[in-house]
MIMAR-155976 format. One record per residue (C-alpha): x, y, z. Coordinates in Angstrom, 2 decimals, always signed. Layout:
{px X&py Y&pz Z}
...
# end
This chain:
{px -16.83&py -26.92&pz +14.58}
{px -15.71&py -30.04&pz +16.38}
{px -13.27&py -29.09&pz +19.10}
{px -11.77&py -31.95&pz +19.88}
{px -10.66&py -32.74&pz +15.63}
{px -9.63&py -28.94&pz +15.80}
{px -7.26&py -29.58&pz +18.79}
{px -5.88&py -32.77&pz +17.18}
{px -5.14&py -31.08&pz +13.89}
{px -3.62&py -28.19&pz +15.13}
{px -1.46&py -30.63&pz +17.29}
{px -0.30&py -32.88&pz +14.04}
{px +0.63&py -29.22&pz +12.27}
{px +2.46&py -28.87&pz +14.89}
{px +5.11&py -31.20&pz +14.85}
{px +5.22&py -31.50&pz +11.34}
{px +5.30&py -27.82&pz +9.85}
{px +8.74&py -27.06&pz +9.58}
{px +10.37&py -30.68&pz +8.89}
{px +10.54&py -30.24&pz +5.19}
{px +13.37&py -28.47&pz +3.50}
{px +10.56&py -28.93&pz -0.13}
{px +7.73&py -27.83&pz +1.90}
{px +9.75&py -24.85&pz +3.07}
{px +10.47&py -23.87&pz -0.12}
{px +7.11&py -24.02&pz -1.06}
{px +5.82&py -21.73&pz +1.49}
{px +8.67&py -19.18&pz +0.88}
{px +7.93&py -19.43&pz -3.11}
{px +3.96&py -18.66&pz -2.38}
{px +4.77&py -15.97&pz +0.12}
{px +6.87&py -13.93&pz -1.96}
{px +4.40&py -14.57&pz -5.02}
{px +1.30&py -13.46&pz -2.53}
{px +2.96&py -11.38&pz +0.12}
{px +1.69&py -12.34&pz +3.41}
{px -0.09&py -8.91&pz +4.75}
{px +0.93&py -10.04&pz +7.88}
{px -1.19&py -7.75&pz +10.26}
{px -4.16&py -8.62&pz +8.40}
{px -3.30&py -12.00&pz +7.55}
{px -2.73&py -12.80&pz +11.98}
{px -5.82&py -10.73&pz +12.42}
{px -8.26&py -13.19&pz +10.23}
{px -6.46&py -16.08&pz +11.57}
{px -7.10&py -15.02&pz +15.41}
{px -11.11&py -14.93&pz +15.11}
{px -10.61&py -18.34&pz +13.13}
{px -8.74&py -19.39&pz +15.84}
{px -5.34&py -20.77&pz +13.90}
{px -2.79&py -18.04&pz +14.21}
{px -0.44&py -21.51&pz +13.85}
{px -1.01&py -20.82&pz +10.28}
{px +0.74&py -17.49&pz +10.21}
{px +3.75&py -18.89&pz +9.39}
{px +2.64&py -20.60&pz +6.28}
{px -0.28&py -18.83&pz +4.55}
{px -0.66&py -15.65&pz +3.02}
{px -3.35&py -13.16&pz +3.39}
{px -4.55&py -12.19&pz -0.39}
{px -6.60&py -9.88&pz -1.22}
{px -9.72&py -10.39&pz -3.12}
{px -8.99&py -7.79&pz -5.87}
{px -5.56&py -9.33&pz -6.49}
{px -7.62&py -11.91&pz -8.64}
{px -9.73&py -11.09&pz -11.86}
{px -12.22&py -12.55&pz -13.80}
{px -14.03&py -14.62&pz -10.69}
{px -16.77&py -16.96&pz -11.63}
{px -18.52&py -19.40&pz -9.93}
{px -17.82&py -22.83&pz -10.41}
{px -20.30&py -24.16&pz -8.34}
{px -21.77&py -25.73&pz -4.72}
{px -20.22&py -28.92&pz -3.32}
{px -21.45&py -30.90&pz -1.19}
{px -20.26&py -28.02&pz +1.94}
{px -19.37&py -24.89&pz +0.17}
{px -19.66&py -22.29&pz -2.43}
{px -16.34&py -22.40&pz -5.08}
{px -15.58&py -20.10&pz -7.26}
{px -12.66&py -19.77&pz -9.53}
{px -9.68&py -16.31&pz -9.68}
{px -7.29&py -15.60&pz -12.47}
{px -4.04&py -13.77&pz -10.84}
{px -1.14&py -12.44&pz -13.56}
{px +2.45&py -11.55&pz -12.80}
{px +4.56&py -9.40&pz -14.86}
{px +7.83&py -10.99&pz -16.15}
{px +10.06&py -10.79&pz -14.14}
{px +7.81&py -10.75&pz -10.64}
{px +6.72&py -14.08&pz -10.38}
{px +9.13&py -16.65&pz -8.18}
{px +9.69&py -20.83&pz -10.18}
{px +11.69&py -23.35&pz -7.91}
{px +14.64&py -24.41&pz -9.91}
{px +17.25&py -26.91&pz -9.06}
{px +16.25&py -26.30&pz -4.88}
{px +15.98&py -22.65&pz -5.28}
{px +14.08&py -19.66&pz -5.89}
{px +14.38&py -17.97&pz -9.07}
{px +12.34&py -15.26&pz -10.78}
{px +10.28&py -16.34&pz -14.42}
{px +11.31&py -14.65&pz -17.79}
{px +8.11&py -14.70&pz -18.29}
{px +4.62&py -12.82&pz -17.59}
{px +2.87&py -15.59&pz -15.59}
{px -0.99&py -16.61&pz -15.59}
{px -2.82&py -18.91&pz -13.43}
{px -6.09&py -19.24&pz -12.23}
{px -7.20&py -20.33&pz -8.54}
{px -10.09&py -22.24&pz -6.32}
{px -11.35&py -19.69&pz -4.05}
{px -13.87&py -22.06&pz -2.01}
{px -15.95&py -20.57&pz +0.88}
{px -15.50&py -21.45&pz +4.50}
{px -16.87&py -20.96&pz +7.64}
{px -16.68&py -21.99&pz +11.24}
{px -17.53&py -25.21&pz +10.90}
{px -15.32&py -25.77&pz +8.42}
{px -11.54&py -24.41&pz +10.34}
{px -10.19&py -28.19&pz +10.56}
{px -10.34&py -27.92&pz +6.88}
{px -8.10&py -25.13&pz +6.75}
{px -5.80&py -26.72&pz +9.50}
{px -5.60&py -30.18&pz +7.34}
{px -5.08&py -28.80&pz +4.08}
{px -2.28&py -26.72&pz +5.37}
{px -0.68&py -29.72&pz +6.64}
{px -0.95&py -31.55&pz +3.66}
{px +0.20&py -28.79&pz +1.65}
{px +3.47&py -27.70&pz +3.97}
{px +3.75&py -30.55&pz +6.40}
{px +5.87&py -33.04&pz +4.47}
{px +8.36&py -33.57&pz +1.48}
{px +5.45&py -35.01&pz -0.78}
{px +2.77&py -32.31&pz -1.73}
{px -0.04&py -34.44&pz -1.44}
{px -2.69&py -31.94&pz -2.06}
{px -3.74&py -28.88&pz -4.14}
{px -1.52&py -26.03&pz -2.27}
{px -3.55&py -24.21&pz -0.18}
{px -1.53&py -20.81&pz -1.37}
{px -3.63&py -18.48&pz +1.55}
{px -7.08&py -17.13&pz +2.91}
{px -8.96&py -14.35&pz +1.56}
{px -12.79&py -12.30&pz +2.01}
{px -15.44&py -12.20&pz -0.26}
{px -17.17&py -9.05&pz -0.18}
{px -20.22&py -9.75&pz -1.46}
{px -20.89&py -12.45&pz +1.33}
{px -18.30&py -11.25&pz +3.95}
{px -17.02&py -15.51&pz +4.38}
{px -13.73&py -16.85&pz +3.93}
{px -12.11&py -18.24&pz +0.97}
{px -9.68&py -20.93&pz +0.70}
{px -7.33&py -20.26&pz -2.25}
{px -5.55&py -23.31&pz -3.90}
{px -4.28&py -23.76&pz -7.23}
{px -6.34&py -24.98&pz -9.72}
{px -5.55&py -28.23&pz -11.76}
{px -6.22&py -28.71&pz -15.68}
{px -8.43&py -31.07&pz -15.15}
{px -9.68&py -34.70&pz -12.71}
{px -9.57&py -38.04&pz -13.29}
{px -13.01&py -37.82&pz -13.86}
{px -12.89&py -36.22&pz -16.79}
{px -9.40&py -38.19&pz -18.28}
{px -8.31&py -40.37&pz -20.01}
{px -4.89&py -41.75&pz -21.34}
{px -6.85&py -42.99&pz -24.20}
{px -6.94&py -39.69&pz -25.73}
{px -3.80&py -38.99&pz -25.95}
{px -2.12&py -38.30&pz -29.80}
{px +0.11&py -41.06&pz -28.29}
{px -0.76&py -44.41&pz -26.97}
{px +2.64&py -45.74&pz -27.02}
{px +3.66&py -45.49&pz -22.93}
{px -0.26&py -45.97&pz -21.61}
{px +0.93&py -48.34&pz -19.46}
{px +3.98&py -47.17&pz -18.09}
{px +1.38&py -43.76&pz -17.66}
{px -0.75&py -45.72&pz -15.91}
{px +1.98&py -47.04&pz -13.85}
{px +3.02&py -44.07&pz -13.03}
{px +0.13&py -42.10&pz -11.86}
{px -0.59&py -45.14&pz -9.79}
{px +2.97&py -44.73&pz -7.95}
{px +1.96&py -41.22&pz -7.63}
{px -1.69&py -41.68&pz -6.18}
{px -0.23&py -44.73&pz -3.63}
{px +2.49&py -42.57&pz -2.18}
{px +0.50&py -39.87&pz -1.76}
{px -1.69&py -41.68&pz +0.14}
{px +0.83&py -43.43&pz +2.48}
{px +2.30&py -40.03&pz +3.24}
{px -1.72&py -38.43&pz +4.24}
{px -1.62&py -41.98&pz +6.21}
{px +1.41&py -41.28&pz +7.61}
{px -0.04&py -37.74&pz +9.27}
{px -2.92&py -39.02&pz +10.88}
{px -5.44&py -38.33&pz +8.22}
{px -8.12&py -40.37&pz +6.21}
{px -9.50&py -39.01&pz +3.48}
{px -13.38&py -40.77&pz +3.36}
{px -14.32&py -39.41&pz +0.01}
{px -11.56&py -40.87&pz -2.41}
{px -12.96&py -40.61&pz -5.86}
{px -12.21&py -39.19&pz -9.24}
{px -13.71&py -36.08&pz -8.35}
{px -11.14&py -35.44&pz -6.10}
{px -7.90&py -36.70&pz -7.95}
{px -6.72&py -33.69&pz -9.74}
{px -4.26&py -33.09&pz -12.80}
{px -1.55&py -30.14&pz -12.82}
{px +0.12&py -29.57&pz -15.91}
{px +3.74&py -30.47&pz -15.49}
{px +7.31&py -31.78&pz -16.80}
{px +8.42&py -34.40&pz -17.28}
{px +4.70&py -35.68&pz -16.39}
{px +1.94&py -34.55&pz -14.97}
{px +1.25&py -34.01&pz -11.37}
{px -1.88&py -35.46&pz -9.42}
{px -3.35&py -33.99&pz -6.15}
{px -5.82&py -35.27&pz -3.80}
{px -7.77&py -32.84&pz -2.71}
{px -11.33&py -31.88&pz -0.66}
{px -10.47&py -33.15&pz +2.74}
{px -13.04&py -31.65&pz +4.48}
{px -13.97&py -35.20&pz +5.47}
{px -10.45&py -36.21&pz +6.67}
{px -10.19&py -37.08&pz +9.86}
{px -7.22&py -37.51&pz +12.42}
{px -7.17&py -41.43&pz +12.59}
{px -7.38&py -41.79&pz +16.24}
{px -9.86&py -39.28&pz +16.59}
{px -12.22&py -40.53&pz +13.81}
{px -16.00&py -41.38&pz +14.63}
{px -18.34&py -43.47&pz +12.65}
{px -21.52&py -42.27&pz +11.59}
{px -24.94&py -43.96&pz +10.83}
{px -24.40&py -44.24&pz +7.02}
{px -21.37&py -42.69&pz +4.97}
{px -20.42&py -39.51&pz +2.60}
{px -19.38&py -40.48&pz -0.41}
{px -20.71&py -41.53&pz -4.21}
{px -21.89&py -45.19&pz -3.98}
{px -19.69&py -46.24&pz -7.08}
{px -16.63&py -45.40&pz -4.52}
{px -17.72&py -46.30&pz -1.33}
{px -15.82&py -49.52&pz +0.00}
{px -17.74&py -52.45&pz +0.99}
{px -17.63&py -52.05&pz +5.02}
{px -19.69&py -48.97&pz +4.47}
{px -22.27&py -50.58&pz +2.64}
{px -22.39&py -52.79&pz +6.55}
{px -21.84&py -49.96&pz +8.64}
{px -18.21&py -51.08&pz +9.83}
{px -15.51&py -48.51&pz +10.59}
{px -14.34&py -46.20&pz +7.90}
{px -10.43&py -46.88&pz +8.34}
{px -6.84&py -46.63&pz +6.13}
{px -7.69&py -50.13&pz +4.30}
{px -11.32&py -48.47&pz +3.24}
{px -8.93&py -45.33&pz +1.35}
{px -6.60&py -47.74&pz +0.29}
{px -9.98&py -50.05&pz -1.36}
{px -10.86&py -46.55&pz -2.93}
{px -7.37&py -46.25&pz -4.21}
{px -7.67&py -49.59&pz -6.19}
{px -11.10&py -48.42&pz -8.24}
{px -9.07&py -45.39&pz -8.78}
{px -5.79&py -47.43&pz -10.80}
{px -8.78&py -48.98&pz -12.12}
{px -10.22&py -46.12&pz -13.38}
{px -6.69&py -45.02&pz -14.72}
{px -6.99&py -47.75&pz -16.67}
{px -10.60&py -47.42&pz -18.35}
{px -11.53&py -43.90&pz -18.23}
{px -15.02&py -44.56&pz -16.77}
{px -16.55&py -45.75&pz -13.55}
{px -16.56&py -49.44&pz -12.69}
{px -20.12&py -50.90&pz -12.89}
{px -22.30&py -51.43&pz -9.75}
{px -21.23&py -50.64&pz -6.36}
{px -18.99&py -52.74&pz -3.57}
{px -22.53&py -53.26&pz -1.73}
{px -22.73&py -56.61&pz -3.63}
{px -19.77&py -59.41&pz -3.74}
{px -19.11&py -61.39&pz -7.03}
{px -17.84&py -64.46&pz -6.85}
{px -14.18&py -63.56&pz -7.39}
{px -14.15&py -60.63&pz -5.16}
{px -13.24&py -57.97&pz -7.88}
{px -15.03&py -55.04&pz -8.47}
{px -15.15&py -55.27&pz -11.87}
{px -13.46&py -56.56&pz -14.86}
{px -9.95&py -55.79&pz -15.72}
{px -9.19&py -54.80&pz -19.43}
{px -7.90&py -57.67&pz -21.22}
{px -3.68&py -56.78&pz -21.23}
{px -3.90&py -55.96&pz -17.85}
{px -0.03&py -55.89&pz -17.04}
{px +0.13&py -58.63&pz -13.74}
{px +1.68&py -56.04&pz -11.52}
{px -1.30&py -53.79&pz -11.61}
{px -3.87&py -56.42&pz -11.94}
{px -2.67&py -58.04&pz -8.45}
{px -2.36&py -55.12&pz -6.64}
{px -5.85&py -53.47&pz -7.77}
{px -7.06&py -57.48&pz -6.66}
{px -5.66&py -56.81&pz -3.12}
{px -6.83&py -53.43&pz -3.00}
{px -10.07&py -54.94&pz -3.59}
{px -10.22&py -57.65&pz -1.00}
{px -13.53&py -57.71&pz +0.47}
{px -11.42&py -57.99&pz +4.31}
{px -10.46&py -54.72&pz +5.25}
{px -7.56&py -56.95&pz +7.39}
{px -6.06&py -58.37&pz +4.23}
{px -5.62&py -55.50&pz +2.08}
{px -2.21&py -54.00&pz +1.51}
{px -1.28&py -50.72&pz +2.90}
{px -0.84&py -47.61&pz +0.95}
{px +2.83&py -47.65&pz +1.51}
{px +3.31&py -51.28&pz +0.44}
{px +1.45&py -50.24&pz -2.95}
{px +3.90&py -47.88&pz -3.70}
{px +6.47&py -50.02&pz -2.90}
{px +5.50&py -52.60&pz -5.01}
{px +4.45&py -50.12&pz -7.52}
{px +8.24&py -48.61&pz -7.46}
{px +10.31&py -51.69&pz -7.18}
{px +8.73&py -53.38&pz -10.18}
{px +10.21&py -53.38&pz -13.65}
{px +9.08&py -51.13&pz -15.81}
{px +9.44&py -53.41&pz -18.82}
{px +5.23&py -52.94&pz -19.81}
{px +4.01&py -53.53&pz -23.11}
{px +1.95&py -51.62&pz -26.18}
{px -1.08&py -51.26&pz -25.85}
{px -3.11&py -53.96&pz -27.47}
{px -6.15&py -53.95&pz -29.74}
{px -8.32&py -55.53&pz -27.77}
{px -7.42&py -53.75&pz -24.68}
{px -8.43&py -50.69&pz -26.62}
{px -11.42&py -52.32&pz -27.47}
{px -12.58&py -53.26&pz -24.47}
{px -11.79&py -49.57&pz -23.23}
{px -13.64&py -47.68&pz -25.80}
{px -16.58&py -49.80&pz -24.68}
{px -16.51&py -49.40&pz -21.75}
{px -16.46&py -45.64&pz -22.14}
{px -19.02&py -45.13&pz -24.90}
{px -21.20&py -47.08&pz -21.91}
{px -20.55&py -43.87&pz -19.26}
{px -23.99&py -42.48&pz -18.73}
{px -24.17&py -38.43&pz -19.27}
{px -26.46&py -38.45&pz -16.55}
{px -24.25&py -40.78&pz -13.78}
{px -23.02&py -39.49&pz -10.72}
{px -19.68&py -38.66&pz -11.75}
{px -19.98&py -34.94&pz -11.73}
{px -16.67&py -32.63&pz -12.42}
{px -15.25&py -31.69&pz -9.27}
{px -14.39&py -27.67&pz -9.12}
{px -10.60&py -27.36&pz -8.66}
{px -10.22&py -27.70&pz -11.94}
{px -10.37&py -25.23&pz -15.20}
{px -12.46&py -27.00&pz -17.95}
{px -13.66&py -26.34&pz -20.79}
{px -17.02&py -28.24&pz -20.16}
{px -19.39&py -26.61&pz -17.98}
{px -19.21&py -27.22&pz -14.24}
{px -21.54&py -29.34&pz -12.86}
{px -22.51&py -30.71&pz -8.87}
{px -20.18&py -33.01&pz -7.38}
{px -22.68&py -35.45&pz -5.96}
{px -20.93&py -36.76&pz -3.17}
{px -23.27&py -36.62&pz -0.16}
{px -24.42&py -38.53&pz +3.12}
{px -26.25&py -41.66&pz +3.05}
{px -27.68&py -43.92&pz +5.68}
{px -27.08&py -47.35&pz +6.06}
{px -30.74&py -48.11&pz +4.05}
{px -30.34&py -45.72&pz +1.66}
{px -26.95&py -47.39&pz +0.58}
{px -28.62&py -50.93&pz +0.91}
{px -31.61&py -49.82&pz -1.47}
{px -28.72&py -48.42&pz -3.96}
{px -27.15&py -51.29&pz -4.26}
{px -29.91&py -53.83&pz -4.58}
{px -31.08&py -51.61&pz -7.38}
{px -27.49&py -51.52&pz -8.55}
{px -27.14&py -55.08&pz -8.33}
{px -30.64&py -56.03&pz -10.31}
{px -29.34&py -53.13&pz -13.30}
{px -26.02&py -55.31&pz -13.87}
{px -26.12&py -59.14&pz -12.32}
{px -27.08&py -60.07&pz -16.06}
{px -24.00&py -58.24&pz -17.38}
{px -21.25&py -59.11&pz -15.04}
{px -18.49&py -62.12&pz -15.10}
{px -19.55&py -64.82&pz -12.68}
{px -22.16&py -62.60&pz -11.14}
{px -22.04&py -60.79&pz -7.64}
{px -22.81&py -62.44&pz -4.67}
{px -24.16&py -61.31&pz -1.53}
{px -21.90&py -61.44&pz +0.91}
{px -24.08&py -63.28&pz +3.56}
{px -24.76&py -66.49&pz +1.07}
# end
C-alpha cells in the first residue's frame, strides 16, 4: 500500500464527507438497512487503518447474504456476488428527501469483491465517491465484510443489472426516444465525471466494463465503478506503459505522456460513442486517421453529440473539453432530437453483428447477468507492448476505415 495516496485520500474524505445533505441520506438509509455493528465494524477498520470510515460504512456480516457465487478474478481481486432479503416492512426507500420503510419484501443482490492491504486507498476512494458529494458517482460501497473461507476483506456494493458492455438501446421494444436516451446517459456519464474530477480523482481505466446500469425510474441510473486505479490528481505518477484495454486507452498512452483529466475525458467520448453503437470502435487511438476521429459516427448522428464526441477525441490532450463543459453543453442543448432513421439502424446492426465473441470486451462483475461471467481483461502494458498492438491493430483495419489512420509522426 502506497502511503503517501493513502494519506492524500484520507485527507480529500476528509473535507468532503459530511457536505452532502443526499449523501447523508444515503449513508443513514444503508446503515439502518445493514446496521453498523459498530464495535466490530471500528475494530476491522483500525488494523486497515481507516477508522475515518466509521462514520459511513457498515460492518455486515457474511451470513447476512445467501446464495454467494463467484463471479470471477479481475484484474486485482477475487468478486463474488450475495443475495440479501428484507421482510416487508424492514427495508428503508428514500422518498421525497426522506426515509420511509417499503410495503414490500425487498431482494437485491451485492458485489462482495476481495481486498487486501494493498488495496485500502480503494476502500478510502470508493467511500468518497459514494458519500462525499450530492452526485453518487459510483456503485455504493454499502460496507466491509470477512470471508471465512479465505479470512480477506470484502467490499460490498450494489450490484447493477447490467454494463455498457453488454447494452444496447437498440434492443429496446421501443426505438422511439434512442436519441434523447443516448443524450441522456451521456449527461449522466459527463457529470459524473466532472464531479470524480472535481475530488481529486482520475479514474485510468474508463471503459464499458466499468459503466454500470441500475434499474431505475424515470430512467435508468449509470455508475462508474472499479477505481482501484484512481488516483488523487496531484499525487498521480506515471508508469512505464498503462492499465487499461487497448480499444480504450487514449492516445498519449500509446506515447508514454501523462495519464491526466483530458485522457478520462478522451475515454468518455468512445464511451457516448459506444452509447450510440452498442459495440467497440475499431482499432485503437495508437494510430491517427486523417480526421482525428476514432471511428465513424452512425449516419443521423444528432450535431450536438457528434461535436462533442469530435472534441473528446482531439488527438491534443490541451484542446479537449473538460468533463464539466460536456455536461454543460450536454444540458443546455435542446432536446428537440429526431427518430431514429433506417440507415442509422443499419449501420448499427452492422456494426454489431461485426463484435467478435472472442474480443476483449469481457463483462465486468458488478453486474447480475444472465450470460456467464467472464475475465475483465483490463491489464498493464508497456510502452512496446501497446506499440506492437496497435501496429497489428492498424494493419487488421487501414483497408476498412474512412480516409485511413495516420501515424501521428508523418
Amino acid at each position: 500500500m502506497d502511503p503517501e495516496k493513502l494519506r492524500a485520500a484520507k485527507d480529500l474524505f476528509q473535507v468532503s464527507i459530511g457536505n452532502s445533505p443526499s449523501a447523508t441520506l444515503r449513508i443513514r438509509q444503508n446503515r439502518y438497512n445493514f446496521p453498523p455493528h459498530e464495535s466490530h465494524l471500528k475494530y476491522h477498520l483500525e488494523i486497515l487503518r481507516i477508522p475515518e470510515l466509521s462514520k459511513c460504512l457498515s460492518w455486515i456480516p457474511f451470513s447476512r447474504f445467501e446464495n454467494v457465487c463467484e463471479l470471477g478474478k479481475g484484474g486485482f481481486a477475487q468478486v463474488y456476488k450475495g443475495t440479501v432479503w428484507w421482510a416487508r416492512g424492514t427495508y428503508a426507500i428514500q422518498h421525497q428527501g426522506e426515509l420511509r420503510l417499503s410495503d414490500k419484501a425487498v431482494t437485491l443482490h451485492y458485489a462482495l469483491k476481495e481486498v487486501d492491504e494493498s488495496m485500502v486507498a480503494e476502500i478510502v476512494l470508493c467511500s468518497l465517491l459514494s458519500f462525499g458529494d450530492d452526485v453518487n458517482i459510483t456503485a455504493t460501497l454499502v460496507g466491509l465484510s470477512l470471508l471465512p473461507t479465505t479470512n480477506k476483506y470484502l467490499m460490498v456494493m450494489r450490484c447493477g443489472y447490467t454494463n455498457v458492455d453488454n447494452y444496447s438501446l437498440l434492443d429496446r421494444k421501443s426505438t422511439d426516444y434512442f436519441w434523447e436516451n443516448v443524450h441522456g446517459m451521456a449527461k449522466q456519464l459527463a457529470h459524473k465525471l466532472a464531479h470524480m474530477h472535481k475530488l481529486g480523482i482520475l479514474h485510468y481505466d474508463l471503459h464499458p466494463g466499468n459503466v454500470v446500469i441500475h434499474r431505475s425510474r424515470p430512467c435508468d441510473v449509470l455508475c462508474i465503478i472499479d477505481i482501484g486505479l484512481g488516483a488523487v490528481i496531484e499525487k498521480s505518477q506515471q508508469s512505464q506503459g498503462a492499465y487499461g484495454r487497448p480499444k480504450y486507452l487514449p492516445p498519449e498512452s500509446f506515447r508514454n505522456k501523462p495519464y491526466t483529466t483530458a485522457s478520462d475525458v478522451y475515454c468518455l467520448g468512445t464511451l457516448i460513442w459506444e452509447l450510440i453503437i452498442g459495440a467497440p470502435p475499431q482499432g485503437d487511438a495508437g494510430t491517427i486517421r486523417e480526421d482525428g476521429l476514432r471511428d465513424d459516427f452512425a449516419p443521423g448522428t444528432p450535431e450536438v453529440l457528434r461535436s462533442l464526441i469530435t472534441d473528446c477525441w482531439n488527438p491534443d490532450p490541451s484542446k479537449r473539453p473538460s468533463a464539466e463543459a460536456v455536461w454543460k453543453i450536454l444540458t443546455e442543448s435542446v432536446i428537440n432530437l429526431p427518430k431514429l432513421a433506417p440507415e442509422t439502424r443499419a449501420f448499427i446492426e452492422e456494426r454489431r453483428k461485426s463484435k467478435s465473441k472472442h474480443n476483449d470486451d469481457d463483462s465486468n462483475f458488478y453486474i447480475e447477468s444472465n450470460l456467464e461471467s467472464t475475465l475483465n481483461s483490463s491489464r498493464f502494458y508497456t510502452v512496446e507492448q501497446l506499440s506492437q498492438l496497435s501496429c497489428r491493430s492498424h494493419s487488421e483495419i487501414i483497408g476498412g476505415i474512412k480516409g485511413g489512420p495516420k501515424e501521428e509522426n508523418e
